[in-house]
N, C-alpha and C positions, 0 to 999 in steps of 0.2 A: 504494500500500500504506500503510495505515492503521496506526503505531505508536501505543497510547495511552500516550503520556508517565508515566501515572500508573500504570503498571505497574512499573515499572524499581525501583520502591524495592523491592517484593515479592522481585526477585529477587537484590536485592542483599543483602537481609534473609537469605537460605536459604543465604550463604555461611558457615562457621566455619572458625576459625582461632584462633592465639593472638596476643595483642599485646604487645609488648614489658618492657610490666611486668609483665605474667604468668609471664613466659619469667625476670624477675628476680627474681621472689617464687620460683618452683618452685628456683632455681638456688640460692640462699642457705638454704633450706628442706634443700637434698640435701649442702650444703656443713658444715650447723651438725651434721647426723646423722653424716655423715662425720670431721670432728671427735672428736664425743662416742665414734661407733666405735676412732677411733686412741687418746685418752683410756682407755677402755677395756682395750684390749691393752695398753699401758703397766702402767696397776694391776696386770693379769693377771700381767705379767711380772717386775713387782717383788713380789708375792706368793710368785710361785713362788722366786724368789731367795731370798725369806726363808725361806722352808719347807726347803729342798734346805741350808743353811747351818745350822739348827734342826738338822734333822736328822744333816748331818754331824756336829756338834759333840756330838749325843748318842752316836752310833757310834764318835767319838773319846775320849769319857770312858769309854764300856764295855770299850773294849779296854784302858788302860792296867789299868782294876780288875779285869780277867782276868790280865795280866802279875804284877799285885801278887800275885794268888789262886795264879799258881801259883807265885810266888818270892817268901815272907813273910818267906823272912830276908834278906831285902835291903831290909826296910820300914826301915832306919836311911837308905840311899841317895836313896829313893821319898820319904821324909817330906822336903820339899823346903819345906814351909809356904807363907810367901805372897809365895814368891823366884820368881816365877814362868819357866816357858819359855816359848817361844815367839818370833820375829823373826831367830833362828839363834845364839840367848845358850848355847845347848852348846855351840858350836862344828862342829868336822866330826867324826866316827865315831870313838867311843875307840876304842883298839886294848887289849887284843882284841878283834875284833870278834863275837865269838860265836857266829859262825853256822858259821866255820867253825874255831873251836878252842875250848878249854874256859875257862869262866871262875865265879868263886868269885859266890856270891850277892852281890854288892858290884857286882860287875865287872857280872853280867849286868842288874843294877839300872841301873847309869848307861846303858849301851846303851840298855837299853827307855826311859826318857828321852828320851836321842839320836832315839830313832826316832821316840818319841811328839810332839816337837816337829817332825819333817819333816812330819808327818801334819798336824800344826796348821797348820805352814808351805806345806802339799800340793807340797812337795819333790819330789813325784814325779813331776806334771805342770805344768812352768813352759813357756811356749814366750818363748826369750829372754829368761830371768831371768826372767818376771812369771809370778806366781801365778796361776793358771787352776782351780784345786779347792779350793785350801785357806781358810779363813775370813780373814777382813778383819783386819788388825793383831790376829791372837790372843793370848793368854796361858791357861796350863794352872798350874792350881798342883795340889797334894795337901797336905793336913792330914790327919795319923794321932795319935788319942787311946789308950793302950795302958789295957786293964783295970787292966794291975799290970803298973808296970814292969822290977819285979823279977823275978816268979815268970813272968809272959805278957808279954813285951815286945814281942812280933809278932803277940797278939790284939787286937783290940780297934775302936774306930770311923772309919772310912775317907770321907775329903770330897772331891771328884774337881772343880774348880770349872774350866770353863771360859768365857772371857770376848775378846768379839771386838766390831766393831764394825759395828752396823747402816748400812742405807742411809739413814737417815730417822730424825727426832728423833722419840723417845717418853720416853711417860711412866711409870716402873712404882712410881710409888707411895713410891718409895724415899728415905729421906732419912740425911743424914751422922750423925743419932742414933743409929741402929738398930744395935744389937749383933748382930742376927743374920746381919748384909749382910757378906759375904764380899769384901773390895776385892780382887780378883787385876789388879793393875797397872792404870794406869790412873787417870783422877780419881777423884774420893772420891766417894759414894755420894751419890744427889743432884743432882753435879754438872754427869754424862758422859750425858748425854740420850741419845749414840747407842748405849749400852751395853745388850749383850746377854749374857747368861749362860744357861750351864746346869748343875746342880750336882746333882752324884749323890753321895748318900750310903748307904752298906753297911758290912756287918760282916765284917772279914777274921778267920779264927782258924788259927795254924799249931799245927799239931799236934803236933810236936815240945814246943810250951810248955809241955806236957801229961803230958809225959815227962821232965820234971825230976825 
């Protein structure tokens, strides 16, 4: 039986496969995508971090300026300026407590305080001590401008500043010149890269001032 030798390449030629550095380009190729994938989720995740904290802070300014709206004559209590709260600088729960006995517009002013800083502090859900809701070393301050202090001492323009700290240094433009930057604790305007704010302003009017 007659092999022609000069066959054998043909059919060594119709074998495929891969060879080893093919097997190491494909592997580093699916490693670098994988990578970029986890990179990714990360951003994704600290995004949403920032949005869910943005937003908390905005839900926690509206509700004190609803407490204010409905108890204007406690705006001497509320006007707290830029002593700010926040880290547990109330203390624990004045007494009265309010909720379940009566107390004079003064009285139910420091409560809402009280409460407004658990809310910053997310007091409400700690699992062993640590903060698990609440914003990052927050502070809340309130500045009240009254029309006329005499005749409307509980009308007039209401500043709700709330100020916590982000995960990641940025830039907002801001410098220690600017009279309009509102410092609620904190470094000075400028300084505190990782400084986040939210600042609502409104016009409270008690009706009573009306009827002098």
């Amino acid at each position: 039986m007659n092999i022609l030798p000069e066959k054998f390449p043909s059919s060594i030629a119709g074998q495929r496969g891969f060879t080893l550095i093919e097997a190491l380009i494909a592997f580093v190729i699916l490693s670098v995508g994988l990578l970029g994938i986890v990179s990714l989720q990360a951003m994704a995740k600290t995004s949403q971090h920032l949005a869910i904290q943005h937003t908390r802070a905005v839900t926690i300014a509206d509700a004190i300026v609803e407490r204010i709206r409905v108890n204007p004559a406690g705006m001497t209590t509320y006007n707290i300026g830029l002593n700010p709260v926040g880290g547990g600088s109330r203390g624990s729960e004045p007494s009265p407590n309010c909720r379940s006995g009566a107390c004079d517009p003064n009285e139910l002013a420091g409560h809402d305080l009280w409460a407004w800083e658990q809310a910053l502090d997310g007091a409400g859900a700690k699992i062993n001590g640590v903060n698990t809701t609440g914003l990052i070393q927050p502070h809340g301050c309130i500045q009240f401008t009254s029309v006329d202090p005499i005749k409307r001492p509980n009308t007039g323009q209401l500043r709700v500043t709330i100020q916590w700290r982000g995960l990641h240094e940025s830039y907002d433009a801001v410098q220690s010149t600017d009279s309009n930057i509102v410092i609620c604790g904190g470094a000075p305007a400028g300084n505190d890269k990782y400084r986040r704010q939210v600042v609502t302003n409104t016009y409270v009017v008690d009706e009573k001032d009306f009827n002098l």
